[in-house]
C-alpha positions in Angstrom: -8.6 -133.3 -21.3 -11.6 -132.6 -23.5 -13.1 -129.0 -24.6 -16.0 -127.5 -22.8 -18.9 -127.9 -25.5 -21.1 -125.2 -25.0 -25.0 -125.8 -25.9 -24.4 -129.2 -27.2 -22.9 -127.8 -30.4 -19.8 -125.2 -29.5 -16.5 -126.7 -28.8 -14.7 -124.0 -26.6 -10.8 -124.2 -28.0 -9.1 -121.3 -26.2 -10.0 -117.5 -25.1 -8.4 -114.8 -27.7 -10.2 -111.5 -26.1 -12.1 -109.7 -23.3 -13.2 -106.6 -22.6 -15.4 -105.1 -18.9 -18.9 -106.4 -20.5 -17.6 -109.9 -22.1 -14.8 -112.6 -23.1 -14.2 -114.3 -26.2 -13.7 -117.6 -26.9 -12.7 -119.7 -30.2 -14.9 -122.3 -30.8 -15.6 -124.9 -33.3 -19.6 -125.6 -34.4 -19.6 -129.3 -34.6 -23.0 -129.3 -36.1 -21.7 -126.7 -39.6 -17.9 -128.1 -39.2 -16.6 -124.2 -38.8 -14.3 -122.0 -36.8 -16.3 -119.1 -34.5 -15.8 -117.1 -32.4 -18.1 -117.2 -29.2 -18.4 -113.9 -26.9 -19.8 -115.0 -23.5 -21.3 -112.3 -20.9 -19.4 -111.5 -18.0 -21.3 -112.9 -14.6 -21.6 -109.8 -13.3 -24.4 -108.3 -15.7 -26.3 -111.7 -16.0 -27.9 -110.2 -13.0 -29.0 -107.7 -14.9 -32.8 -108.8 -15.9 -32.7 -105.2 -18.3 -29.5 -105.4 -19.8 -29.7 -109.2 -20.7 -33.1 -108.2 -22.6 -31.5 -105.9 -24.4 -28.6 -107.5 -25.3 -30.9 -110.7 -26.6 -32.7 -108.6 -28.2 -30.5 -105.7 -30.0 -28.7 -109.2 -30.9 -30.9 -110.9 -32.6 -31.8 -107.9 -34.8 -28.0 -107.2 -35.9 -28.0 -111.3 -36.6 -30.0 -109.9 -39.6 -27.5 -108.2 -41.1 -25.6 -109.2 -43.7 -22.7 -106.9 -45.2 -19.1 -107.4 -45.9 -18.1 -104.7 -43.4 -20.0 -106.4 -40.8 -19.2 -109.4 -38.2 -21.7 -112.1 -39.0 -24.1 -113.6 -36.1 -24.5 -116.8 -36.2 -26.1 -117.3 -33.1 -27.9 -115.9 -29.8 -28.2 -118.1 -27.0 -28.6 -119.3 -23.2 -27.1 -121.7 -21.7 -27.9 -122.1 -17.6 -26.5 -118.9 -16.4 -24.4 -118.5 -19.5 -25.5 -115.9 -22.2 -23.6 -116.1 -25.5 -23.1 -114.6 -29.1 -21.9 -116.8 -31.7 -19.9 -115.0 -34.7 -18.1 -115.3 -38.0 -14.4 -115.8 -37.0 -12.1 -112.9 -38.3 -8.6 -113.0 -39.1 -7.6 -109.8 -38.6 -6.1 -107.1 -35.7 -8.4 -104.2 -34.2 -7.8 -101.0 -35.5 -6.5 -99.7 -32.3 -4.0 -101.7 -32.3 -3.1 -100.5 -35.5 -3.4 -97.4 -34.5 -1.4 -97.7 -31.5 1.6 -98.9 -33.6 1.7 -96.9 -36.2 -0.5 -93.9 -36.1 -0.5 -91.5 -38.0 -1.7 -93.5 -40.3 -1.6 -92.3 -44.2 -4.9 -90.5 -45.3 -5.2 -93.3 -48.0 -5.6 -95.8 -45.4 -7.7 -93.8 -43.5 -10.5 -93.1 -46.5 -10.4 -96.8 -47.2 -11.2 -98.0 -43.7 -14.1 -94.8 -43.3 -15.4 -95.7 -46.4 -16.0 -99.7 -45.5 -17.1 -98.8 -41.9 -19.4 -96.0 -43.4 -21.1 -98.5 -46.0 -21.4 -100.9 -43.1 -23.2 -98.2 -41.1 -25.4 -97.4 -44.1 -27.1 -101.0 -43.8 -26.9 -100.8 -39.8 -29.2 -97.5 -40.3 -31.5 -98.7 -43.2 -32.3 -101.7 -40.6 -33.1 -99.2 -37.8 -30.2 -100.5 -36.0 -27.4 -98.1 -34.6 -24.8 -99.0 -32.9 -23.7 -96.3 -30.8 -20.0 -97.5 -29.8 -18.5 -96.9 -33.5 -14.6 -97.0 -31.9 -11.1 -98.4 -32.7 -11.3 -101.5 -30.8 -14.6 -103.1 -32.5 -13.2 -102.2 -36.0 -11.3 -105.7 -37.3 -9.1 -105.0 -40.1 -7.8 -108.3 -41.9 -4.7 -108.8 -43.9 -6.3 -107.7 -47.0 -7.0 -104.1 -45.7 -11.1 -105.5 -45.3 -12.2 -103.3 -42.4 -15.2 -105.4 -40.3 -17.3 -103.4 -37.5 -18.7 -105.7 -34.8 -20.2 -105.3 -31.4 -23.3 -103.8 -32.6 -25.9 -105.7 -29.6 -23.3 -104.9 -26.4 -23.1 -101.4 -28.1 -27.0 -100.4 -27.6 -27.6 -102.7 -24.5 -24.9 -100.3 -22.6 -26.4 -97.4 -23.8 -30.2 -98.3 -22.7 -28.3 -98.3 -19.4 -25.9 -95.9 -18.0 -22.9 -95.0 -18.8 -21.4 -95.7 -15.2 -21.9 -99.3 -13.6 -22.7 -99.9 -10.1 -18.8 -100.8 -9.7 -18.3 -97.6 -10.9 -16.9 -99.0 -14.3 -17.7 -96.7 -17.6 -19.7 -98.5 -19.9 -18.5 -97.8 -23.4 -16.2 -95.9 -24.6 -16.7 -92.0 -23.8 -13.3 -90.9 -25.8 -15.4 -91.5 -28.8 -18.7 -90.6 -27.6 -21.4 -88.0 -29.5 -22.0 -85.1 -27.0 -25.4 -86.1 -27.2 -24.9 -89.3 -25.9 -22.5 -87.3 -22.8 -25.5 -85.3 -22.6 -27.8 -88.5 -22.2 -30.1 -87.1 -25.1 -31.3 -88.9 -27.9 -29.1 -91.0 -29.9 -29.8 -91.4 -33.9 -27.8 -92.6 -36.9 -25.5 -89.0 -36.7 -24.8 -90.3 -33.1 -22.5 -93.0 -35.2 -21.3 -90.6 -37.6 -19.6 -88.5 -35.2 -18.2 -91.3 -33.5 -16.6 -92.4 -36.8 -14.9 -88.9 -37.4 -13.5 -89.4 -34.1 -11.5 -92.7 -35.2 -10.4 -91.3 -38.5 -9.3 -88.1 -36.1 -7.0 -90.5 -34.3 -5.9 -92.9 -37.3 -4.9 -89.2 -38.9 -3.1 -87.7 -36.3 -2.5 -90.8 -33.7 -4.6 -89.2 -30.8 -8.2 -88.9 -29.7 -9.3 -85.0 -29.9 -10.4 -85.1 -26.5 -8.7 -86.5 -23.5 -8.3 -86.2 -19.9 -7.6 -88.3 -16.4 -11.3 -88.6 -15.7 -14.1 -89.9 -18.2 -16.6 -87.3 -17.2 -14.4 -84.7 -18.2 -13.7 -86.2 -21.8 -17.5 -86.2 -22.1 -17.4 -82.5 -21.0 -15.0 -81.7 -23.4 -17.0 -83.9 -26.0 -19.9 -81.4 -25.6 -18.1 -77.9 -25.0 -14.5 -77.8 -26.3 -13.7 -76.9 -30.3 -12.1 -79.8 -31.9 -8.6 -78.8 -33.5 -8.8 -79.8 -37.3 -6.6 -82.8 -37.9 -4.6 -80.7 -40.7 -3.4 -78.3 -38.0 -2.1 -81.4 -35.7 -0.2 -83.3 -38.6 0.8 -82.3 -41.7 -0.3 -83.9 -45.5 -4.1 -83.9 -44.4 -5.6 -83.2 -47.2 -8.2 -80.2 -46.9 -11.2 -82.2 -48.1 -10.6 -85.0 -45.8 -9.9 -82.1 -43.1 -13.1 -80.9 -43.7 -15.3 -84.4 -43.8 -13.7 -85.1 -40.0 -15.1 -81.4 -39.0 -17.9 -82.4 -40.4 -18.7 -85.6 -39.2 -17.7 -84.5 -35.2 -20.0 -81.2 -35.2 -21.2 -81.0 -31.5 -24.9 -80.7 -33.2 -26.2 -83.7 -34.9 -28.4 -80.8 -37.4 -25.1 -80.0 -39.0 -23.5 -83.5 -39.6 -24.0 -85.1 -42.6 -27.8 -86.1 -43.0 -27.0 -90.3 -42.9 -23.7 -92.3 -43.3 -25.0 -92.8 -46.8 -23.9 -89.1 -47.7 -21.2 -89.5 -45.4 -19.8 -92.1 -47.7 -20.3 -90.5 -50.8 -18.0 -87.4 -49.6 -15.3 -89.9 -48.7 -15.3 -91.9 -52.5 -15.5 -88.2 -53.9 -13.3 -85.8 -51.5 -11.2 -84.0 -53.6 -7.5 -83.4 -52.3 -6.7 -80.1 -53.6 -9.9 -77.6 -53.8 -12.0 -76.6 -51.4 -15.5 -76.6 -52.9 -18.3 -78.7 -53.4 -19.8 -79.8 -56.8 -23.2 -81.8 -55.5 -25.1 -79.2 -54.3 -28.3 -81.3 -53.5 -26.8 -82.8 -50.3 -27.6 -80.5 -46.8 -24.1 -78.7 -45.8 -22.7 -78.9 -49.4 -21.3 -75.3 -50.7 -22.2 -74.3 -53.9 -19.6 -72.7 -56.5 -20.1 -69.3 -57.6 -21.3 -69.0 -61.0 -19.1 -67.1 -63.8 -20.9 -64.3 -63.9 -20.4 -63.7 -60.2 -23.6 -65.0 -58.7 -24.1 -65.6 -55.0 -22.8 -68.2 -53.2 -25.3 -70.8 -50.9 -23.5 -71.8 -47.9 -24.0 -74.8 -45.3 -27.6 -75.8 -45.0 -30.9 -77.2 -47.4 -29.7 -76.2 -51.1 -30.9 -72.4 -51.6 -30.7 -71.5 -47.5 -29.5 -68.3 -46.4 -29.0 -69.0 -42.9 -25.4 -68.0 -43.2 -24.2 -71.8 -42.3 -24.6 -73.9 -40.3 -14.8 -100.0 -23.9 -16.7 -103.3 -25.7 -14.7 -106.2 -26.2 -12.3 -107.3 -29.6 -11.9 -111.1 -31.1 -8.4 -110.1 -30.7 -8.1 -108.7 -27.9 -12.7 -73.5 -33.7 -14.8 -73.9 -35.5 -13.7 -70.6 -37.9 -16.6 -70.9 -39.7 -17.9 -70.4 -43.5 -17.9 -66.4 -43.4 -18.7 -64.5 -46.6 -15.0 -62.9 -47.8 -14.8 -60.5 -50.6 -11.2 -61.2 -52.1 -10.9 -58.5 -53.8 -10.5 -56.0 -50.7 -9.3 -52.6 -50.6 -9.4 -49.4 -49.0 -12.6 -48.7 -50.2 -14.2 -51.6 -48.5 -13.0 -50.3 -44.9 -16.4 -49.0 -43.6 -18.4 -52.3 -45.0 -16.3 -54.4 -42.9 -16.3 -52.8 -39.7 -20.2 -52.5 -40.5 -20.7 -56.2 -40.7 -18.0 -56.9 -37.9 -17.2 -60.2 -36.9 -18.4 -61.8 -40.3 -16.6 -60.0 -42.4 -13.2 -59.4 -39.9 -11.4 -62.2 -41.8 -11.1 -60.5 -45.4 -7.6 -60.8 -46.8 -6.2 -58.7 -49.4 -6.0 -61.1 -53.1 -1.8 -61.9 -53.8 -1.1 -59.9 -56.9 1.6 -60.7 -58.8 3.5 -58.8 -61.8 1.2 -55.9 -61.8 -1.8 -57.9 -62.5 -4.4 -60.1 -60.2 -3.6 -63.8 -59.1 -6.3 -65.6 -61.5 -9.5 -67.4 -59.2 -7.9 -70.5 -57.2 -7.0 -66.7 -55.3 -10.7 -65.8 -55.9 -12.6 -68.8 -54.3 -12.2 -69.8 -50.6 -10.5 -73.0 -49.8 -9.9 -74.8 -46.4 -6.1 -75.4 -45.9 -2.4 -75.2 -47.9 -2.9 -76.8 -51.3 0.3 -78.2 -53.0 3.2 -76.6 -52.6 3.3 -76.4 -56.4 0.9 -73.9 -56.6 3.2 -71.3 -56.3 1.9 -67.9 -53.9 -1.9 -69.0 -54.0 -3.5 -67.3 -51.1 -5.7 -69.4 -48.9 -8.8 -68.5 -46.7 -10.4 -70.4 -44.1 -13.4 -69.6 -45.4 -14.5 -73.2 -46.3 -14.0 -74.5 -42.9 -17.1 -76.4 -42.4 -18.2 -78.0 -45.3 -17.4 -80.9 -47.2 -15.7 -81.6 -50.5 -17.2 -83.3 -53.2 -16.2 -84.1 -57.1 -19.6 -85.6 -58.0 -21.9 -88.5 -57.3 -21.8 -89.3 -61.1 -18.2 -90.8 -61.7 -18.9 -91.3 -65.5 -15.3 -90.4 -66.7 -11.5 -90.4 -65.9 -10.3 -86.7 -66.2 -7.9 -86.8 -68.3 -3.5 -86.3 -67.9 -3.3 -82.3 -69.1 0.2 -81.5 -67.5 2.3 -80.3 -69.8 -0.2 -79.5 -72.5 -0.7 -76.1 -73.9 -3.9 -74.3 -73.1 -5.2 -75.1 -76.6 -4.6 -78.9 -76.6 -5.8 -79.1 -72.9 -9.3 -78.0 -74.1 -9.6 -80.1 -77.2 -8.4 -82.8 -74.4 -11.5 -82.0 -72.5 -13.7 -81.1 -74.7 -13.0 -85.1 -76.6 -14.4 -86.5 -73.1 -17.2 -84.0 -72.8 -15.5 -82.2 -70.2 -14.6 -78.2 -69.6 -11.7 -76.3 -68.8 -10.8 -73.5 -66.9 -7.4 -71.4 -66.3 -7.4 -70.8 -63.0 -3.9 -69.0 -62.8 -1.0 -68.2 -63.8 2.1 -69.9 -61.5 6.2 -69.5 -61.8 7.3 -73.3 -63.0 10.8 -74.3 -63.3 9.9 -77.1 -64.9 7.2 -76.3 -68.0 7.5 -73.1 -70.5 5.2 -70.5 -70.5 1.9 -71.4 -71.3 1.6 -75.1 -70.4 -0.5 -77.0 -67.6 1.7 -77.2 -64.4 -0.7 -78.5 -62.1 -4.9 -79.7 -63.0 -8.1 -80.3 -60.3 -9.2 -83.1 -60.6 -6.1 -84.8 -61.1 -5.9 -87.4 -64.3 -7.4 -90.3 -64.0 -9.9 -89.2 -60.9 -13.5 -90.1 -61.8 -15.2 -86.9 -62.9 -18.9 -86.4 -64.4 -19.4 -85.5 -67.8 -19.7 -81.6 -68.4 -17.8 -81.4 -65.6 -14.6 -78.6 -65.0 -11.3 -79.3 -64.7 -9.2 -76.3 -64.0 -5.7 -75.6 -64.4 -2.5 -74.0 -63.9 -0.8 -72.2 -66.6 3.1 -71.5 -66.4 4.4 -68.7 -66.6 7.9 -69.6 -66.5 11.1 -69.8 -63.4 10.9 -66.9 -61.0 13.9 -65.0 -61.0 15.7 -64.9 -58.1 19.5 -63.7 -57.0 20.2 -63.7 -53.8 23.7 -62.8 -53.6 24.2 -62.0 -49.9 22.7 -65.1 -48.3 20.2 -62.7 -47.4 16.9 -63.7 -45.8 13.8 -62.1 -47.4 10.5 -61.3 -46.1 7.6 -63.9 -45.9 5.2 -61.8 -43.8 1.7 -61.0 -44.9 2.1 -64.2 -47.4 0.3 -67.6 -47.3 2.0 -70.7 -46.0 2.5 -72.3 -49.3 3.9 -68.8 -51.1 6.3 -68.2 -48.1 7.7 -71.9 -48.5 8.3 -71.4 -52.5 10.1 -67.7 -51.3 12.3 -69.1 -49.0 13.0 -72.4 -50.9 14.1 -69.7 -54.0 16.3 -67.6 -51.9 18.7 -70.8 -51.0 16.8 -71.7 -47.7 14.4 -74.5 -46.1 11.2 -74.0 -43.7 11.7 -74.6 -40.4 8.9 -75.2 -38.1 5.6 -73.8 -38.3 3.6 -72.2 -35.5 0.4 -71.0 -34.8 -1.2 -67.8 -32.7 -3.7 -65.6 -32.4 -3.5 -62.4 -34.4 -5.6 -59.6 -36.1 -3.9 -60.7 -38.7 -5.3 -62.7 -41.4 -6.0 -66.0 -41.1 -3.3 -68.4 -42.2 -0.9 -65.6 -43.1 2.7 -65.4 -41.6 3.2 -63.1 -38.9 6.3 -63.8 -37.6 9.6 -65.1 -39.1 13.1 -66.3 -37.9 15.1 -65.3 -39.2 14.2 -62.0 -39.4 14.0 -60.6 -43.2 17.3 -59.2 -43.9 19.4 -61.2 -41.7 22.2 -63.1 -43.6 22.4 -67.2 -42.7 24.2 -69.9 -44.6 22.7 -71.1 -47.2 19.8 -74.0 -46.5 19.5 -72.5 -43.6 15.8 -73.5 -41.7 13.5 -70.2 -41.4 10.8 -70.9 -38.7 7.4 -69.3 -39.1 4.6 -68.5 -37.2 0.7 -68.2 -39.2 -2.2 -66.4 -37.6 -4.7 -68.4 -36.5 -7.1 -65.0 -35.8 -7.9 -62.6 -33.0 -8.2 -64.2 -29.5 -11.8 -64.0 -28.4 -12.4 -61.6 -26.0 -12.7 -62.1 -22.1 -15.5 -61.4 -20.2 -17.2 -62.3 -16.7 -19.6 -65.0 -16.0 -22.5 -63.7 -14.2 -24.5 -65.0 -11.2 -27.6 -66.2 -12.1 -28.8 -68.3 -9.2 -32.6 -67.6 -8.0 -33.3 -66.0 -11.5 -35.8 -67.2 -13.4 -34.9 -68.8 -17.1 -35.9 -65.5 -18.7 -33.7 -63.5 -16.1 -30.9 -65.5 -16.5 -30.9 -65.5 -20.4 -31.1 -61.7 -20.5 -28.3 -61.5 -18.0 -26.1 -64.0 -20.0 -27.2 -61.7 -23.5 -26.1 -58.8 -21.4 -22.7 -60.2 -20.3 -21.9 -60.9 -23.6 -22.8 -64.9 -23.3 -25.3 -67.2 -24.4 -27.5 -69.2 -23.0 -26.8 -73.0 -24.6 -28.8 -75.5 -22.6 -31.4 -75.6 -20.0 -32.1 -78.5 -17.7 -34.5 -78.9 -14.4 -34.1 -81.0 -11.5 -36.1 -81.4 -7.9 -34.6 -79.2 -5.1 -36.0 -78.0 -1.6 -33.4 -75.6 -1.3 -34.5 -73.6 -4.5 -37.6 -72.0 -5.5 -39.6 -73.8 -8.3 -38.6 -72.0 -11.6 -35.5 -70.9 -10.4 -31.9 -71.3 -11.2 -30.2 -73.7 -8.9 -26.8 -74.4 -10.8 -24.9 -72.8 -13.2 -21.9 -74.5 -15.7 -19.5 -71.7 -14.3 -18.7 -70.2 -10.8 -19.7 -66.1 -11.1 -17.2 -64.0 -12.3 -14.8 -66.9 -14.0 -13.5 -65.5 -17.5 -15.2 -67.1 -20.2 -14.7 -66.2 -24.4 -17.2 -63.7 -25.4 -19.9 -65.2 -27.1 -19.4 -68.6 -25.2 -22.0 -71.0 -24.1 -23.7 -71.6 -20.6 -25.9 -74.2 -19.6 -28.2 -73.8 -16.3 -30.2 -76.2 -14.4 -34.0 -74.9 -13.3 -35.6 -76.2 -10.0 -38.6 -77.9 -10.2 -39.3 -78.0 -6.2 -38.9 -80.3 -4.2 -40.1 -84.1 -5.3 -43.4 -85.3 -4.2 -42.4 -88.8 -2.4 -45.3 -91.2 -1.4 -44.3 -91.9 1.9 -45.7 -93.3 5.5 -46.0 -90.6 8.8 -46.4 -92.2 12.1 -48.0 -90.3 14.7 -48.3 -90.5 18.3 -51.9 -89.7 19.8 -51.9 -88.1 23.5 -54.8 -89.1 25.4 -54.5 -87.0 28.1 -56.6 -84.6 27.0 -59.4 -86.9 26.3 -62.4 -87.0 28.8 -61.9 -88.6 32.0 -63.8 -91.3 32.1 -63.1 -92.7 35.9 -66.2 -92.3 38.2 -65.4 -90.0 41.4 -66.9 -93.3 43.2 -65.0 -95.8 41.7 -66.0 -98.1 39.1 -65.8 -99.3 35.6 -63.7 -96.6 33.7 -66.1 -95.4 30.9 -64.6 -95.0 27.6 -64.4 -92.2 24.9 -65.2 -91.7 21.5 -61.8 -91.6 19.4 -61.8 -89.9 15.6 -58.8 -89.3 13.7 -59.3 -87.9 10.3 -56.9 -87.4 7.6 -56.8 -85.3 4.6 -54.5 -85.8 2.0 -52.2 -82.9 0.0 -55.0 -84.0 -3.0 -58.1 -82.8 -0.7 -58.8 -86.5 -0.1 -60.0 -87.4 3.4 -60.2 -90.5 5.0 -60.7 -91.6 8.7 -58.1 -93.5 10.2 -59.7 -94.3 13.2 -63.6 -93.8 13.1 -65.6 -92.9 16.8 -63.8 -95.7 18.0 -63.8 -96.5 21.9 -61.0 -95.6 23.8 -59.9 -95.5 27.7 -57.8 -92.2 28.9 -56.2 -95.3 30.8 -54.4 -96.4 27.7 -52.0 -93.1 27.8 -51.5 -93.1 24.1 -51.8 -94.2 20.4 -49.8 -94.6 17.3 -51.5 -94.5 14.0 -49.8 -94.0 10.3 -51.1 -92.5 7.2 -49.7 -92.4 4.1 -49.4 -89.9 1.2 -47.7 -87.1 -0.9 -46.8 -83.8 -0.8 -48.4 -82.5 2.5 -51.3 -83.4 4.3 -53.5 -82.7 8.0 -54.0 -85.2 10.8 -57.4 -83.6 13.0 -58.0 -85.9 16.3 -61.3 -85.6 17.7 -62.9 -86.7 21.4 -65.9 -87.4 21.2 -66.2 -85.4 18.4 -64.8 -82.4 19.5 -61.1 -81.0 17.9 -58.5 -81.6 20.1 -55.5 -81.3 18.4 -54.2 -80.6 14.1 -50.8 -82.5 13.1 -49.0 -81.3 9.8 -47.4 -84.0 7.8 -44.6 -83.1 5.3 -44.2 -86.6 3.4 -41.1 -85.0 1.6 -39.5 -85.2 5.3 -41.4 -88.0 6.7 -42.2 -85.7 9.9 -45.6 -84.4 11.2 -45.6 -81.1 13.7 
């Protein structure tokens, strides 16, 4: 039995995919002599006069692109009733299966598929085209690690509709939708940007962030819930590549990255170990104090001071970037409790042998660095920015470990490069005075003039323990309480997380207790503050209140007021609040966001009133001697809710015989039916066109 040949050229071989909008097929195009693949539309939306126009047409435009990252079109076409796409044929497995497999997946891997689907969505963008269903399942990867995005005309077809069909099937994939696109707003390039932090998010920690039974909810949660970084989910995410997901999945599109173009350049230049950004000419980039102490520019235009900012396969707390003096004392008490929240995250700087930690301690950083930077304090200060190295990746910085601090900077300085001590660590493994540890690490691509900084060693911290003894980790950073406890004899044991007025990302809790004696490699378990909880208050009732009422009562309660919508309703005054996001008095997080939806009144339909006419109180027209009846003079006038009038029936003749008379008018809003006899008033209808009912 022969193939189906599809538009005299396509030579249907076998079906290797569907999905709810389409199936694919693999074909053979008899007229070039190659392999495609063929993705035919379902039946169901052929119907669909809107959505087939899109689909042609969003189509054809992504047939113009031509990238290595991207699924070729070859071909848009009709058949009969049959609407196809015709496409390169790709050897390769979606990502979500990939995902599903083996997830987590290593951070490596992860960078090198962002980066290809990234610089695929660089030349989507340039073309005006955005694809707006950036997910797992329309990512190919082949067996050379070549990441290829497809999908790109289903993708903005669905989205020119709605994103429930008339089967009640979701069209597209809402566990990696924007909130904007939840919120049926408008939909740019950052629209896709977010989306792609969402499948690193899951190809780094092998979940989606947001998740529950019902797709509306996920949307919900898309737009309202904090996304947990992926560093505090699984462990070995490096902070820069924590902080490029954050980045890329802000719930507003203002503080994403600007285009995929910068998105990409933060992935080929995150930087594993630091916190801080070098390129400070790209929107949300932090810029690194000078020597002499200057101030820092946080999130925003360079120089701001705003404080911060399913489709178908081939195959199948935000803890924000607060100002934090590190080197706190007693003294600075009264500034801190002035400046309150911003300030409520200071920790004290880790000194060490009488004398202070060296400035990795100074400068914020996002997350744990190595654990071979021994008792470095970390801040979360750096939470929502984005590391860089540089755009310019003249030079490979060059292999300094184990160098003295002499040699390192002729090193350097040979390859027109700087260096900085940053501080002084305990090494077991180099003397006093040599490199233990460098950022950027040798051989990463670095820009001339450039700093590398470094590590000096200061030799083996002595320790005894003679009595199995466990010691005391509390008030120290995650990384300094590991290299404690792997000193005294012991291992770390899990590591939790709770709210605390304790300094961020400082133990609070051990067990062990300090003291206790265990056997040696015995597992301490430790808990790290993750900050005070927020505090509780009541949700008001704002129903009837007018959008200024309801924002001052929201300020008052301790809320805010974070969207406002408007909808018809004839059971609301115009102007008026008819829904609010929470029921009255449900505890909410101080500080948290409410949205509210304003009546507009009820909607002026056009519709058609039929009204009965009573003619017995017209004139009798029936002589007392019998005779011809005579008739009567029959006006009905109406006036429109516009002022319009128009007369239905105009001094018309009528017999009182006839009993009665329907006429209809039509309109909006409300209007007035007057019927006159002979031209006198005899009776006023009302006509509600809302209702459809006249009184």
């Amino acid at each position: 039995m022969g193939h189906k040949i599809l538009a005299g050229r396509y030579e249907i071989y076998e079906k290797i995919g569907e999905g709810g909008m389409a199936v694919v097929y693999k074909a053979r195009d008899k007229l070039l002599s190659r392999m495609v693949a063929i993705k035919i539309l379902r039946p169901e939306f052929v119907t669909d006069t809107n959505f087939v126009e899109s689909f042609r047409r969003e189509s054809r435009a992504a047939a113009s692109l031509s990238h290595p990252n991207i699924v070729n079109i070859y071909d848009v076409g009709k058949e009969g009733n049959i609407y196809y796409i015709v496409m390169e044929l790709v050897d390769g497995r979606p990502l979500s299966e990939i995902i599903a497999e083996e997830a987590p997946l290593d951070y490596k891997y992860t960078i090198s598929v962002a980066e290809q689907v990234a610089a695929a969505l660089v030349v989507a963008h340039k073309n005006n085209i955005i694809h707006r269903d950036v997910k797992p399942h329309n990512i190919l990867i082949t067996p050379d690690g070549s990441a290829k995005i497809t999908d790109f005309g289903i993708a903005r077809a669905v989205s020119d509709g709605t994103i429930v069909s008339e089967h009640n099937v979701v069209m597209g994939s809402v566990h990696y939708f924007s909130p904007e696109q939840g919120r049926g707003q408008y939909v740019d390039e950052k629209s896709d940007i977010y989306s792609l932090g969402i499948v690193m998010y899951e190809m780094l920690t092998g979940r989606v962030p947001f998740d529950a039974d019902h797709p509306v909810t996920v949307a919900m949660m898309h737009m309202n819930d904090n996304l947990i970084p992926p560093s505090k989910v699984v462990e070995g995410v490096p902070p820069g590549l924590d902080q490029i997901v954050v980045k890329a999945t802000e719930k507003y599109q203002v503080n994403r990255f600007r285009s995929a173009e910068e998105m990409l350049a933060a992935l080929q230049n995150v930087s594993f170990v630091t916190g801080w950004f070098e390129d400070e000419g790209i929107a949300g980039i932090f810029k690194r104090p000078n020597e002499g102490g200057a101030d820092e520019v946080y999130a925003g235009e360079p120089g701001a001071d705003d404080g911060g900012l399913e489709s178908d396969e081939q195959h199948g707390d935000d803890r924000g970037a607060d100002e934090t003096d590190d080197d706190y004392d007693e003294d600075d008490e009264d500034e801190d409790a002035a400046l309150g929240k911003k300030r409520r995250r200071k920790e004290a700087k880790t000194k060490r042998n009488g004398k202070k930690g060296g400035r990795f301690g100074k400068y914020k950083a996002l997350a744990i660095v190595l654990a071979l930077i021994v008792a470095l304090p970390v801040s979360y200060g750096l939470y929502k920015g984005i590391t860089y190295l540089t755009t310019d990746r003249g030079v490979e910085a060059p292999d300094l470990i184990g160098l003295n601090e002499e040699k390192a900077t002729k090193k350097a300085e040979d390859l027109k490069l700087k260096l900085e001590v940053a501080e002084e660590v305990f090494s077991d493994e180099h003397e006093v005075g040599l490199v233990v540890d460098q950022d950027p690490k040798a051989k990463e691509k670095v820009k001339k003039g450039s700093t590398i900084r470094v590590n000096l060693s200061k030799g083996p911290e002595t320790v005894t323990p003679t009595d199995n003894s466990v010691p005391d980790v509390l008030g120290k950073s995650l990384a300094s309480a590991e290299y404690t406890i792997q000193q005294y004899g012991f291992t770390r044991g899990n590591v939790s997380y709770a709210d605390s007025e304790k300094p961020i990302d400082t133990v609070i809790d051990q067990s062990p207790k300090a003291g206790d004696k265990v056997a040696s490699g015995s597992a301490i378990n430790l808990t790290i503050s993750q900050g005070a909880k927020p505090k509780e208050v009541s949700m008001p009732n704002l129903i009837g209140m007018t959008e200024q009422e309801a924002r001052n009562a929201l300020t008052n309660a301790g809320l805010n007021l974070s969207g406002v919508d408007s909808d018809f309703s004839v059971d609301y005054r115009q102007d008026t609040v008819m829904w609010q996001q929470y029921k009255t008095n449900t505890k909410l997080s101080e500080g948290q966001g409410v949205k509210i939806i304003i009546s507009k009144g009820p909607e002026e339909k056009t519709s058609t009133v039929s009204i009965t006419i009573d003619f017995s109180g017209a004139p009798d027209g029936t002589p007392a001697g019998g005779g011809a009846e005579t008739p009567f003079k029959l006006s009905v006038l109406f006036t429109n809710g516009d002022g319009s009038q128009t007369y239905i029936v105009n001094a018309a003749d009528r017999f009182k015989s006839a009993g009665s008379e329907s006429v209809s008018v039509t309109g909006k809003g409300n209007g007035r039916v007057e019927v006159y006899f002979n031209g006198a008033l005899n009776k006023t209808y009302s006509v509600d066109f809302n209702t459809g009912k006249a009184s």
